[in-house]
C-alpha positions as CSV (number, residue, x, y, z in Angstrom):
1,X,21.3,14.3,-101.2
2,X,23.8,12.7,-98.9
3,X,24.6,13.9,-95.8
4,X,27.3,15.6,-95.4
5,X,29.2,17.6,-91.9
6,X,30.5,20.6,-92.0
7,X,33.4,20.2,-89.5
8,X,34.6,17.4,-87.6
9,X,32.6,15.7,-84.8
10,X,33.7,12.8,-82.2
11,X,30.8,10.5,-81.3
12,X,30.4,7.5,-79.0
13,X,28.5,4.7,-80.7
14,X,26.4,2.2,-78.0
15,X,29.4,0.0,-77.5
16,X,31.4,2.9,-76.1
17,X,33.6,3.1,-79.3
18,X,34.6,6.7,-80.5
19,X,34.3,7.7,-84.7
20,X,36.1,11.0,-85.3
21,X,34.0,11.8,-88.8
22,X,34.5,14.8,-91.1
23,X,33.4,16.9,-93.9
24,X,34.9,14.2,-96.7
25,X,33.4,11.0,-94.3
26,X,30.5,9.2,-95.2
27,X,28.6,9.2,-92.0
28,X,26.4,6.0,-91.2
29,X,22.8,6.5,-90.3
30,X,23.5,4.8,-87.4
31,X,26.5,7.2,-85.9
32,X,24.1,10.3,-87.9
33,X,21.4,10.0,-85.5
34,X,23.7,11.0,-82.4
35,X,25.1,14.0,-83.9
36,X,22.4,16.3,-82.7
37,X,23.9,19.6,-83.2
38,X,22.8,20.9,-86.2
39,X,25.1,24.0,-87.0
40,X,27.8,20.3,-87.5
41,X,26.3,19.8,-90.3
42,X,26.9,21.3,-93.7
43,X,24.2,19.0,-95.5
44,X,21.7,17.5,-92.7
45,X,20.6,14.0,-93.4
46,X,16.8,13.4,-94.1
47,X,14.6,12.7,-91.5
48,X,13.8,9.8,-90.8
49,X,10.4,8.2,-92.0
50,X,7.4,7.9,-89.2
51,X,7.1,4.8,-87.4
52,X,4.3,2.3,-88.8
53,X,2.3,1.3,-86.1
54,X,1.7,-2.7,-87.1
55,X,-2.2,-3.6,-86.8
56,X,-1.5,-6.5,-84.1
57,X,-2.0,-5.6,-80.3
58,X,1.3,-4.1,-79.0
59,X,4.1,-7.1,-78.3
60,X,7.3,-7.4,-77.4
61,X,8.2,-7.5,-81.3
62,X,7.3,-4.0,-81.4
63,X,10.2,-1.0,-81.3
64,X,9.8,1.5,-78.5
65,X,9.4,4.5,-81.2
66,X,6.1,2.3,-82.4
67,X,4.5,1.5,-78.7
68,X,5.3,5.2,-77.7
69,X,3.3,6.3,-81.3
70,X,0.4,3.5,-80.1
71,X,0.2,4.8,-76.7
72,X,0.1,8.9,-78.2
73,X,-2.6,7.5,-80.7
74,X,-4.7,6.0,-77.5
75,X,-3.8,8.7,-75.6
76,X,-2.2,6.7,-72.6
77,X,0.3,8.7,-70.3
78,X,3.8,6.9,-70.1
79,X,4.7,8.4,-67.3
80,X,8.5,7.7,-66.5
81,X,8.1,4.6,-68.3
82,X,11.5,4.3,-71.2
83,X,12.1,0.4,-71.3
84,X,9.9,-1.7,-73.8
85,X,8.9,-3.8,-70.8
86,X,8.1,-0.5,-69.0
87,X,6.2,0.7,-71.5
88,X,4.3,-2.3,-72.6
89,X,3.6,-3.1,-69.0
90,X,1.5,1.1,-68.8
91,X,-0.4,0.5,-72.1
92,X,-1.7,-3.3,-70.9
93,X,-2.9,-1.8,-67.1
94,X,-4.4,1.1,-69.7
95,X,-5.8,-1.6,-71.8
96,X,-7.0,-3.1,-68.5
97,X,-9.0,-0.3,-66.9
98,X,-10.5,0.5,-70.1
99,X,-12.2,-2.7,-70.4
100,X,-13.7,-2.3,-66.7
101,X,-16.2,-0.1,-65.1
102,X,-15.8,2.1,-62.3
103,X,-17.4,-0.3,-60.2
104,X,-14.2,-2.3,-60.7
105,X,-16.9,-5.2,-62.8
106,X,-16.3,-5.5,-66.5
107,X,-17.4,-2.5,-68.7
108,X,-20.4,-3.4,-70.8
């Protein structure tokens, strides 16, 4: 089923640019996922599917949404940390203190 709103909504795309959509619009994913209030809808859209982690060690080709499901799965705290380089930069010191002892001398 297509998503469809049940009263008109202004939204801000990332360029700054505003869409004034209705209940007879067809409303792009993209502009979808920023209308958060749900009573605006008539007909929600469908969730979107969960991230696939890829098998390779996390990179700067990976999405946020896929480094912040790696670093749940490992159970690394992000702290603060929102940027990709932020986040990649918490999960390789994690990656680094797992691979050494207390003693500060590689883990055996």
């Amino acid at each position: 089923m297509a998503a469809r709103l049940a009263t008109f909504v202004h939204v801000h795309d990332e360029d700054g640019v505003t869409h004034i959509l209705g209940p007879d619009d067809t409303v792009p994913a993209e502009l979808a996922k920023l209308i958060t209030n749900p009573d605006a809808w008539a007909d929600p859209p469908d969730p979107e599917p969960a991230q696939q982690v890829p098998e390779s060690e996390p990179s700067e080709s990976w999405t946020v949404p896929q480094l912040r499901d790696y670093a749940a799965d490992k159970k690394i705290d992000l702290g603060d940390a929102t940027k990709k380089a932020d986040v990649l930069a918490v999960i390789a010191a994690a990656a680094e203190n797992s691979n050494t002892g207390a003693d500060g001398n590689p883990a055996v």
